[in-house]
Backbone atoms as SQL, in Angstrom:
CREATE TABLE atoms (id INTEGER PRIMARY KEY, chain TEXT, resi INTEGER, resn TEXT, atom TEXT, x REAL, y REAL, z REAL);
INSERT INTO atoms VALUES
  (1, 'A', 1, 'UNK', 'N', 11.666, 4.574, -16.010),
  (2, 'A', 1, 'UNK', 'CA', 11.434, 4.380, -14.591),
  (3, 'A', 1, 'UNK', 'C', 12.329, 5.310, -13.770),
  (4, 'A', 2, 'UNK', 'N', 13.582, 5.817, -13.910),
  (5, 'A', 2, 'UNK', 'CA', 14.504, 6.594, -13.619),
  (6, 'A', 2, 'UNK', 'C', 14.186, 7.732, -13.372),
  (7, 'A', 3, 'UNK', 'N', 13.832, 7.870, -14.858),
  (8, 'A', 3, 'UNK', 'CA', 14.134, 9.255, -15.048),
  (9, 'A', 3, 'UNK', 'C', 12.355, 10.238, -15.523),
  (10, 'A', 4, 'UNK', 'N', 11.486, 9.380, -15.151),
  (11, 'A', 4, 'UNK', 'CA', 10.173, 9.787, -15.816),
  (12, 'A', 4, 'UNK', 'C', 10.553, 10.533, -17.085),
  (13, 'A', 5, 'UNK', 'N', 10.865, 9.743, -17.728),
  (14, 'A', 5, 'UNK', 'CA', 10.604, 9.901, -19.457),
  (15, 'A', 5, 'UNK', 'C', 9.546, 9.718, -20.376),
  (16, 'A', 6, 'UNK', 'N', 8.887, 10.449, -21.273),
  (17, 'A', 6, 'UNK', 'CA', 7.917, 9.914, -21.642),
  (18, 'A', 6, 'UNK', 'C', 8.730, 9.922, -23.062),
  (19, 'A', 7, 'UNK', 'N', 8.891, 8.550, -24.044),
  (20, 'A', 7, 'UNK', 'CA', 9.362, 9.055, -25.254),
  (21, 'A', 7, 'UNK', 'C', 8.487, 9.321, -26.370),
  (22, 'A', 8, 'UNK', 'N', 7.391, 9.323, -26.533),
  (23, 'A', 8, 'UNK', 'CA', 6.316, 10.128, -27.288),
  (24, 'A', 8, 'UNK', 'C', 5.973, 10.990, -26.864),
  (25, 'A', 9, 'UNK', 'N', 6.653, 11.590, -26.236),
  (26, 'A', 9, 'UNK', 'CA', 6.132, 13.058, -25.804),
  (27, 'A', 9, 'UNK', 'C', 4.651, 12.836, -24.881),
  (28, 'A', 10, 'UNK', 'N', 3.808, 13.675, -25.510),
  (29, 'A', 10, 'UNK', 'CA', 2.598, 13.958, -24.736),
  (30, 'A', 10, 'UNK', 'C', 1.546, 12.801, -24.923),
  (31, 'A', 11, 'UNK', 'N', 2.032, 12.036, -26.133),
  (32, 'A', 11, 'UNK', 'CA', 0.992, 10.851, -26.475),
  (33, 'A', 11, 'UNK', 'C', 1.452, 9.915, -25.712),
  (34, 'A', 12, 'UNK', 'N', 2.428, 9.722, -25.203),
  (35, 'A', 12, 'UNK', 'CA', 2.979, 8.553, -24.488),
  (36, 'A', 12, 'UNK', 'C', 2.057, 9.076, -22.559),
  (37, 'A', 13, 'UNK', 'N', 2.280, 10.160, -22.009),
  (38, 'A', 13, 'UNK', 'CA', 1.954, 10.803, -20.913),
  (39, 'A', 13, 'UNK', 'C', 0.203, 10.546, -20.928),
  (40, 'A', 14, 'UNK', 'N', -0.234, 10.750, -22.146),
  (41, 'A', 14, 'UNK', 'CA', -1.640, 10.678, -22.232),
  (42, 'A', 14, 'UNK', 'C', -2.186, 9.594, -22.151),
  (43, 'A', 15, 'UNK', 'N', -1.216, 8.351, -22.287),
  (44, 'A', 15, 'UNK', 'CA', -1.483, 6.892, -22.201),
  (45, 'A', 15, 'UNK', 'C', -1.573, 6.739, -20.285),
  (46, 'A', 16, 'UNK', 'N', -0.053, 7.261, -19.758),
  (47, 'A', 16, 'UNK', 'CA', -0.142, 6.920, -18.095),
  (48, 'A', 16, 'UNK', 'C', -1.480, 7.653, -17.689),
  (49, 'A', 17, 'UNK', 'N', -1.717, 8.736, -18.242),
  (50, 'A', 17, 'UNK', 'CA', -3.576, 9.320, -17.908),
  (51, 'A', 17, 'UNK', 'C', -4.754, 8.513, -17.670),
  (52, 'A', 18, 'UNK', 'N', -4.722, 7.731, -18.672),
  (53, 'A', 18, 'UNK', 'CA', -5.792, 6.853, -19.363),
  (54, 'A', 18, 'UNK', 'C', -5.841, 5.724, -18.368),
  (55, 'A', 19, 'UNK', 'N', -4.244, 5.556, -18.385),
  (56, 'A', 19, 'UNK', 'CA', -4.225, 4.022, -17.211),
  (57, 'A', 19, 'UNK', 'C', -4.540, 4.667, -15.676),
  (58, 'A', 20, 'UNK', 'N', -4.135, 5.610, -15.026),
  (59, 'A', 20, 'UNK', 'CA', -4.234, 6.191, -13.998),
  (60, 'A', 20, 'UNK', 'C', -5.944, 6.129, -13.813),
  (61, 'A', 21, 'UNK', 'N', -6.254, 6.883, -14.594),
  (62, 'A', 21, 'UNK', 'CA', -7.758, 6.439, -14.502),
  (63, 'A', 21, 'UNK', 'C', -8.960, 5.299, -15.131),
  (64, 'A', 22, 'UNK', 'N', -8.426, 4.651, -15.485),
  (65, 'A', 22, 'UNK', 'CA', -9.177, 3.656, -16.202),
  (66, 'A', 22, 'UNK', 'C', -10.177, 2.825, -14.924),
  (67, 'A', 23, 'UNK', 'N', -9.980, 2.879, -13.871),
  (68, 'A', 23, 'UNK', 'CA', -10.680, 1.544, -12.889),
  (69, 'A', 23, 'UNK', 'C', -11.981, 1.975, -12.285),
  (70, 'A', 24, 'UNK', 'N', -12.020, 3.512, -12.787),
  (71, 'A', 24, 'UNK', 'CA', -13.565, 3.708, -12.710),
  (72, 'A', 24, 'UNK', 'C', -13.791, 3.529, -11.486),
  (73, 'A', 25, 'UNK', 'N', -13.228, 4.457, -10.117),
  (74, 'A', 25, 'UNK', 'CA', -13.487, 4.131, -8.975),
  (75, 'A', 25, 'UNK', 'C', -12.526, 3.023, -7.945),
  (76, 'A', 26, 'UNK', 'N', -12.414, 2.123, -8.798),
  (77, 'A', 26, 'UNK', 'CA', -11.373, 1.115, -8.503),
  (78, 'A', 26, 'UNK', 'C', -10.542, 1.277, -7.644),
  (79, 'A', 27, 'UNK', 'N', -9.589, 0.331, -6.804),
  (80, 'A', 27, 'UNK', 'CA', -8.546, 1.013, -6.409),
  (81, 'A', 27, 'UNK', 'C', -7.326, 0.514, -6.873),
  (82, 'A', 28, 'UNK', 'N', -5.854, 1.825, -6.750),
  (83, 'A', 28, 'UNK', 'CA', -5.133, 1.851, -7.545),
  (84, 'A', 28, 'UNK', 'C', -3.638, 1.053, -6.721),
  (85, 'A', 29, 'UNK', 'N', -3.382, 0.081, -6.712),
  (86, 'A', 29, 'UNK', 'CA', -1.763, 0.065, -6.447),
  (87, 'A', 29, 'UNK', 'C', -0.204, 0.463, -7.412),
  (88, 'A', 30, 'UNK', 'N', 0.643, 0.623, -7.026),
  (89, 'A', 30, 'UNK', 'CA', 1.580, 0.479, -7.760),
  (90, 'A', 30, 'UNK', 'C', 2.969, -0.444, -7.504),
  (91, 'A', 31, 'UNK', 'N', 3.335, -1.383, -7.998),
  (92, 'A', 31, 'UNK', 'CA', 3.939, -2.056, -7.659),
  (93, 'A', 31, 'UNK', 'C', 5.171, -2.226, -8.427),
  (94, 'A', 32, 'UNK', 'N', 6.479, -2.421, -7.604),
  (95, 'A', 32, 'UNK', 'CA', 7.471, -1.454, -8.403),
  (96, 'A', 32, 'UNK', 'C', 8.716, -2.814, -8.334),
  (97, 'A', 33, 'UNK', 'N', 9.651, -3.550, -8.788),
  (98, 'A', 33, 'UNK', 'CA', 10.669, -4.012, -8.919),
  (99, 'A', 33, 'UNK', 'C', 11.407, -3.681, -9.491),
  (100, 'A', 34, 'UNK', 'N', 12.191, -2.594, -9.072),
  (101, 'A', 34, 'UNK', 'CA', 13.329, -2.055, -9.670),
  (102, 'A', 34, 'UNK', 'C', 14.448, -2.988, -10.260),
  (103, 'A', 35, 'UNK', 'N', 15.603, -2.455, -10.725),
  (104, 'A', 35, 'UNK', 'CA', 16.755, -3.359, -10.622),
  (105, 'A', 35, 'UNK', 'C', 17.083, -3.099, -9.419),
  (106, 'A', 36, 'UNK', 'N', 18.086, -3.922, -8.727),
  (107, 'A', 36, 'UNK', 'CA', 18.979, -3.785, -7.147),
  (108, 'A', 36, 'UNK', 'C', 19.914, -2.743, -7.274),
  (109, 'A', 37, 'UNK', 'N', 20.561, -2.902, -8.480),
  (110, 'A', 37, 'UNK', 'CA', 21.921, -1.710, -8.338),
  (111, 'A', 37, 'UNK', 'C', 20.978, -0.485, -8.564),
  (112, 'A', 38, 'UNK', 'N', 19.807, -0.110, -8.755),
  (113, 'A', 38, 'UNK', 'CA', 19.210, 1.293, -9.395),
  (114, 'A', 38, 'UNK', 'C', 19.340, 2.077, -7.730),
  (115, 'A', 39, 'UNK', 'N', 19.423, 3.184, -8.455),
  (116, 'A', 39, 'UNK', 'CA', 19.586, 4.403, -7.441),
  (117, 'A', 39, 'UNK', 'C', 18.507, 4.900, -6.999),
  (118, 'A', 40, 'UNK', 'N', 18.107, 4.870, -5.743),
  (119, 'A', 40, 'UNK', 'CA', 17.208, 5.712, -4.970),
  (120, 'A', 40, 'UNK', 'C', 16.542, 6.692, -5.507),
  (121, 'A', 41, 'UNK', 'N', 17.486, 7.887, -4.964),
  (122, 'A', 41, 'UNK', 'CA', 16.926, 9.269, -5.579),
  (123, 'A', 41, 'UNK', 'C', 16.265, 9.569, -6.722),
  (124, 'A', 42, 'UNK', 'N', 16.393, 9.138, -7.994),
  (125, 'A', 42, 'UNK', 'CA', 15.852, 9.083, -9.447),
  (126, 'A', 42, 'UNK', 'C', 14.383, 7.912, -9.560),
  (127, 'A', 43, 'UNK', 'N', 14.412, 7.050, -8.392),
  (128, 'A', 43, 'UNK', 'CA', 13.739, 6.300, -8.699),
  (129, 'A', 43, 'UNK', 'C', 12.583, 7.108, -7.961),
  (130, 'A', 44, 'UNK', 'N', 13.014, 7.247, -6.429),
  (131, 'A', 44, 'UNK', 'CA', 11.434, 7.997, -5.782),
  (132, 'A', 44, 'UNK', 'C', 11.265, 9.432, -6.000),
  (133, 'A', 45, 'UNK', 'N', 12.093, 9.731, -7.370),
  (134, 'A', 45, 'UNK', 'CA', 11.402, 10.945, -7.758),
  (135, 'A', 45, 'UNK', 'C', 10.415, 11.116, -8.878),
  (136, 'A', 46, 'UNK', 'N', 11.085, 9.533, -9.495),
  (137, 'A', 46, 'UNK', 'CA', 9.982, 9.542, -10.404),
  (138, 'A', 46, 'UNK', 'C', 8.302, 8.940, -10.019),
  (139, 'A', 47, 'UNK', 'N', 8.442, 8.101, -9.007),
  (140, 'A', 47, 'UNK', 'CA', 7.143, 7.224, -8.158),
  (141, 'A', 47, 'UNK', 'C', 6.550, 8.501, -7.125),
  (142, 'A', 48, 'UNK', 'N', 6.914, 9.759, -7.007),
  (143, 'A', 48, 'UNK', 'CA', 6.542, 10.830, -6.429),
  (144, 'A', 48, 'UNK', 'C', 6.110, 11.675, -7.340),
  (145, 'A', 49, 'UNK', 'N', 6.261, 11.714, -8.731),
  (146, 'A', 49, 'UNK', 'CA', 5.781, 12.577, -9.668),
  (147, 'A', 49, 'UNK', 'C', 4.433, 11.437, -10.625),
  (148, 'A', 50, 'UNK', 'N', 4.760, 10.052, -10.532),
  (149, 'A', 50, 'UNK', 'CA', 3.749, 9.568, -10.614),
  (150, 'A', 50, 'UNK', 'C', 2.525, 9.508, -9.170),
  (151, 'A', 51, 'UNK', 'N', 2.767, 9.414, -8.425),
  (152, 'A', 51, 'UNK', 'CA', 1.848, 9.946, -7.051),
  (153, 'A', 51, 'UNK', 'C', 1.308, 11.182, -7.281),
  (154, 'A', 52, 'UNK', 'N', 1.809, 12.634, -7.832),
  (155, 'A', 52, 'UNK', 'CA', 1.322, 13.860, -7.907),
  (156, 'A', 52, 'UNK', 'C', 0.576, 13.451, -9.353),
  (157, 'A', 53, 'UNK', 'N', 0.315, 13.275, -10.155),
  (158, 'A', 53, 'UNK', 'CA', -0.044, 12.460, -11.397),
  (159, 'A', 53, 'UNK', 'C', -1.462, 11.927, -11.375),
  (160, 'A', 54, 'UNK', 'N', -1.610, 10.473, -10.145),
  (161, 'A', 54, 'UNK', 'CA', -2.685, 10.621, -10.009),
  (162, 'A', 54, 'UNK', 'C', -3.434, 10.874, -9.111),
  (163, 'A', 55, 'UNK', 'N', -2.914, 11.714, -8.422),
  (164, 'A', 55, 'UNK', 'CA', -3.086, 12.421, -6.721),
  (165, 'A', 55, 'UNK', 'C', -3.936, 13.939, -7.995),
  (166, 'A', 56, 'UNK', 'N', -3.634, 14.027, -8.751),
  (167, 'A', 56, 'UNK', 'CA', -4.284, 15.257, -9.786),
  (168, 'A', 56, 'UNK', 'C', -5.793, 14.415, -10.606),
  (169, 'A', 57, 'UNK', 'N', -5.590, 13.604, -10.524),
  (170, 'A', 57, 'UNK', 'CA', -6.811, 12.662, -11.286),
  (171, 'A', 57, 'UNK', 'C', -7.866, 12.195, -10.715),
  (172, 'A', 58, 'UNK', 'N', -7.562, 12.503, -9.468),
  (173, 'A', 58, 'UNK', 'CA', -8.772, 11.915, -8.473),
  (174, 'A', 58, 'UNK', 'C', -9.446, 13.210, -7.607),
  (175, 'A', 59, 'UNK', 'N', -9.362, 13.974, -8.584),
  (176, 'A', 59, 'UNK', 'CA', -10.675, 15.297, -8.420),
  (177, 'A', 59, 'UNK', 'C', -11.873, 15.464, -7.829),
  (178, 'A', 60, 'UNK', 'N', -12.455, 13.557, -7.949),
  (179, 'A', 60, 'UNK', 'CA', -13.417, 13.628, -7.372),
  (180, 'A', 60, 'UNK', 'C', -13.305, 13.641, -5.680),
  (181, 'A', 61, 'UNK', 'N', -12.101, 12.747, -5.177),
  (182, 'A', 61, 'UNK', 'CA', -11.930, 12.630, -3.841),
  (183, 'A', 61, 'UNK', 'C', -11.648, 13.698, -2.802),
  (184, 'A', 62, 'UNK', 'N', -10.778, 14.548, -3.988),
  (185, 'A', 62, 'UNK', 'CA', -10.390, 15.976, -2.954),
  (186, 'A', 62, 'UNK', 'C', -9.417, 15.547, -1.832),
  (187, 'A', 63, 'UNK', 'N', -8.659, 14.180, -1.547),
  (188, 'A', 63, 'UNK', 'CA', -7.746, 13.941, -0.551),
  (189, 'A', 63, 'UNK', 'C', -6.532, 14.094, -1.146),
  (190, 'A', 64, 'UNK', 'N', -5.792, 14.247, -0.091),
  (191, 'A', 64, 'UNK', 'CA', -4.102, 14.824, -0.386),
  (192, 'A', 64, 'UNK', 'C', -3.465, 13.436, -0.263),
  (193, 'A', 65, 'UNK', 'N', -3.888, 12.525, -0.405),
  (194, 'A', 65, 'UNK', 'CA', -3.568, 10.485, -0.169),
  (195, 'A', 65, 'UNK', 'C', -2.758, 11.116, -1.266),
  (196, 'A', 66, 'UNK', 'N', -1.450, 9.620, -0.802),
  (197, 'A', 66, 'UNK', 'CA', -0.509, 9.262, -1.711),
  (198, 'A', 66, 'UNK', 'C', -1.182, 8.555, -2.563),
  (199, 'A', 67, 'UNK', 'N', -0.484, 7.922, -3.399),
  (200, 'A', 67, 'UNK', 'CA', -0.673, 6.993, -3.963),
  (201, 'A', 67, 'UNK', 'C', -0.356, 5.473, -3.439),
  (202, 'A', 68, 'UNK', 'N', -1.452, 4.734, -3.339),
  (203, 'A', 68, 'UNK', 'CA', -0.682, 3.343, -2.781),
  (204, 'A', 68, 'UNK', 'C', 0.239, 3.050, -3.439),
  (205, 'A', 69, 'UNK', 'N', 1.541, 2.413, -2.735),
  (206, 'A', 69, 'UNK', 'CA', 2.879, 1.937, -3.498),
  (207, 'A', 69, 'UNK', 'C', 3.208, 1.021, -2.425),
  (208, 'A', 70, 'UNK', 'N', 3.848, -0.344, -3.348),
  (209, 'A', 70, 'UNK', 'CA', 4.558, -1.304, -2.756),
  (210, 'A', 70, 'UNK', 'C', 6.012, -1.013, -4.233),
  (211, 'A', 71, 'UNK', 'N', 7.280, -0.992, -3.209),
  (212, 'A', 71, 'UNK', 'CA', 8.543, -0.883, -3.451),
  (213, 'A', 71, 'UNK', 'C', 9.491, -2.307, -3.177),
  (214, 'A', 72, 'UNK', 'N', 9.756, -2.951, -3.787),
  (215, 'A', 72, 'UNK', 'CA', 10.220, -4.141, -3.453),
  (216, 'A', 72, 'UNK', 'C', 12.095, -3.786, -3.721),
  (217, 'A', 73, 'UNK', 'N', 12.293, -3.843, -2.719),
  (218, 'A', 73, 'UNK', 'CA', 13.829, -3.313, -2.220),
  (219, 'A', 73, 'UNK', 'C', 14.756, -3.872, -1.358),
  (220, 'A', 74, 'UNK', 'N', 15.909, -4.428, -1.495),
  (221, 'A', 74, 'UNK', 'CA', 16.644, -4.693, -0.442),
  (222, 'A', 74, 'UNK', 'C', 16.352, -4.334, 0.993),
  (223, 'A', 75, 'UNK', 'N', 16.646, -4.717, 2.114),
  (224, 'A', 75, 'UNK', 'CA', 16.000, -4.072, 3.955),
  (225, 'A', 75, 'UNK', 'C', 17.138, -3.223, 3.689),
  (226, 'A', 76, 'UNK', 'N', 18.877, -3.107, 3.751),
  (227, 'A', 76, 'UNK', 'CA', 19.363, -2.236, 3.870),
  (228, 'A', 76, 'UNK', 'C', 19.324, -0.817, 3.085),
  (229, 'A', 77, 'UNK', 'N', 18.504, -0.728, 1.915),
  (230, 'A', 77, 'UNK', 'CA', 18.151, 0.511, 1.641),
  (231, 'A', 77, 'UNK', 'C', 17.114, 1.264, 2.176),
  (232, 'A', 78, 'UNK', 'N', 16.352, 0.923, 3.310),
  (233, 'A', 78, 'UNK', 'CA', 15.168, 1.478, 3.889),
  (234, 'A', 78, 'UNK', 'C', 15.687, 2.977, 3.983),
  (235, 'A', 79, 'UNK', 'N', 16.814, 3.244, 5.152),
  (236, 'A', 79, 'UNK', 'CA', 17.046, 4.611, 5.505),
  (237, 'A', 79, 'UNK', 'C', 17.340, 5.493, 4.012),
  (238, 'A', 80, 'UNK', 'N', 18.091, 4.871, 2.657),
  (239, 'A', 80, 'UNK', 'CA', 17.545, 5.738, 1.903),
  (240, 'A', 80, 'UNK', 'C', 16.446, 6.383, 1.140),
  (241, 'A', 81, 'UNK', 'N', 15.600, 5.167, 1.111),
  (242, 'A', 81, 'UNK', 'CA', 14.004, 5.241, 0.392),
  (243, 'A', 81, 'UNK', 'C', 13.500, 6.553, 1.883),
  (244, 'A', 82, 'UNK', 'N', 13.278, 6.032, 2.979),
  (245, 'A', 82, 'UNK', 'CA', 12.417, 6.705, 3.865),
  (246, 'A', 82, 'UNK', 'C', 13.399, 8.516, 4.042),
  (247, 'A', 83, 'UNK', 'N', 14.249, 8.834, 3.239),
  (248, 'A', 83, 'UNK', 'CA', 14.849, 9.725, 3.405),
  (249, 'A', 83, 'UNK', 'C', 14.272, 10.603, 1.985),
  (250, 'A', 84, 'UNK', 'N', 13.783, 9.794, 1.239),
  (251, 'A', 84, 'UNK', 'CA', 13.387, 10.387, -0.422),
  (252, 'A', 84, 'UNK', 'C', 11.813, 10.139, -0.180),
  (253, 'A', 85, 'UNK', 'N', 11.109, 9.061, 0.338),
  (254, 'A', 85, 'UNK', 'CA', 10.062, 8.720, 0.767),
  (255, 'A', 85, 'UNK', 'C', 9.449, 8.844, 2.115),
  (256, 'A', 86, 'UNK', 'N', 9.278, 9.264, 2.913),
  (257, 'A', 86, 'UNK', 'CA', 9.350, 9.793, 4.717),
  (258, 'A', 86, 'UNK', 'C', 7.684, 8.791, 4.658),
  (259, 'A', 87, 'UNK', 'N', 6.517, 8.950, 3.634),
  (260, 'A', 87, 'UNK', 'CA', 5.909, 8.274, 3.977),
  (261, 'A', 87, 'UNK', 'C', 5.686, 6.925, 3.726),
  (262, 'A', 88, 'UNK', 'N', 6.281, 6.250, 3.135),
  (263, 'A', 88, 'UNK', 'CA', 6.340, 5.055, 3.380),
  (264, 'A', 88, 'UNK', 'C', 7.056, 4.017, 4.376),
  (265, 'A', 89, 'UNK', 'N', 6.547, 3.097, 4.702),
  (266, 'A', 89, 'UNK', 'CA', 6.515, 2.180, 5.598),
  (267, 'A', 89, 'UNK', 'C', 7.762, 0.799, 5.132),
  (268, 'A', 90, 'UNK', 'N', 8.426, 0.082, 5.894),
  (269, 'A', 90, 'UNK', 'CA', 8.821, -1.110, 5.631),
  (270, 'A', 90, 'UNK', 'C', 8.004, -2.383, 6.422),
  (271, 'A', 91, 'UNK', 'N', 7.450, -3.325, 5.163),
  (272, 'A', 91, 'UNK', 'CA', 7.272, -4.460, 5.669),
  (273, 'A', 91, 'UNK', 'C', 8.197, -5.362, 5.636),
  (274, 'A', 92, 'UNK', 'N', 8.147, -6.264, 6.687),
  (275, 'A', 92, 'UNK', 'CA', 9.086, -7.437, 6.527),
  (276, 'A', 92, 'UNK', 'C', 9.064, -8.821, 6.412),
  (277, 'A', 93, 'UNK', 'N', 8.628, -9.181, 5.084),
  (278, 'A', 93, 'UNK', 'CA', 8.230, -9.881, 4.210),
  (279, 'A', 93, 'UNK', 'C', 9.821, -10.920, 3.802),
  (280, 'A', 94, 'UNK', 'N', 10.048, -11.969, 3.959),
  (281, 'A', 94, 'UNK', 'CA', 10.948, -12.645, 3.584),
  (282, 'A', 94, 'UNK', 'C', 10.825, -13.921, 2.749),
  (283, 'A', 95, 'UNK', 'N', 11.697, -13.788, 1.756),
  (284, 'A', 95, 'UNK', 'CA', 11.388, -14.938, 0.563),
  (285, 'A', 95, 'UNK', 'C', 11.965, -16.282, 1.126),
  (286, 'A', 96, 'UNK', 'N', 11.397, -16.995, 1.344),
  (287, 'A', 96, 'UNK', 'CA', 12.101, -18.367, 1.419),
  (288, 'A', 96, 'UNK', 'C', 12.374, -19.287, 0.273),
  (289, 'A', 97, 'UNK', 'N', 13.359, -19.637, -0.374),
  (290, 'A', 97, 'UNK', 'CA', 13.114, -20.866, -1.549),
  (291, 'A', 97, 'UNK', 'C', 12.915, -22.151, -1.272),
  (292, 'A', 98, 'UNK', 'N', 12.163, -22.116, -2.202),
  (293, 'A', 98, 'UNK', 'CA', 10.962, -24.116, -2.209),
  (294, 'A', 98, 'UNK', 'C', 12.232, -25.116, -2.962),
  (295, 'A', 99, 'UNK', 'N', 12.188, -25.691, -2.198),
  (296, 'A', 99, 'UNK', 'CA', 13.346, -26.788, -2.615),
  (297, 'A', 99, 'UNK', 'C', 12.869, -28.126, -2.825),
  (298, 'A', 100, 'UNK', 'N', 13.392, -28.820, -3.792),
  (299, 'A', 100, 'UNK', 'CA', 12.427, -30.085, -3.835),
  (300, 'A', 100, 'UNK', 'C', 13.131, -31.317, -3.686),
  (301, 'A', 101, 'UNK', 'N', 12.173, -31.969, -2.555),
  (302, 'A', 101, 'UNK', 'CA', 12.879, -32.887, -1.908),
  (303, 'A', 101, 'UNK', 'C', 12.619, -34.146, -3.098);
């Protein structure tokens, strides 16, 4: 996730291919829970090289679209994500815990 590693080499890469396109039209999200302590920079470089990935697979569309991505991240890291990421957005979505009475 870091570091876009593939450790089978090209058979492992040929698998994210397969999944990238498998939905036959479909549409694609990506949905990401990092760890908290993980570092920015390594992370949206690798979710930017998966975006160019299947931003290359969708040949038929001919659009320069990102890839949909939801990033589930602390609020105080926004200014670094939107500094590695410029197009993505923050929602503000807050967890409440269910407590039982």
């Amino acid at each position: 996730m870091f570091n876009h590693h593939f450790f089978d080499g090209k058979a492992s890469s040929a698998v994210l291919q397969a999944f990238l396109t498998e939905s036959e039209g479909g549409k694609l999200v990506m949905v990401a829970d990092p760890p908290f302590g993980g570092l920015v920079k390594p992370l949206a470089n690798s979710f930017s090289l998966l975006s160019q990935t299947w931003r290359k697979l969708q040949s038929s569309d001919g659009s320069g679209a990102d890839m949909p991505m939801m990033w589930i991240f602390p609020y105080f890291f926004e200014p670094r994500i939107l500094e590695c990421l410029p197009s993505l957005t923050m929602l503000d979505y807050q967890v409440i815990p269910f407590m039982m009475m």
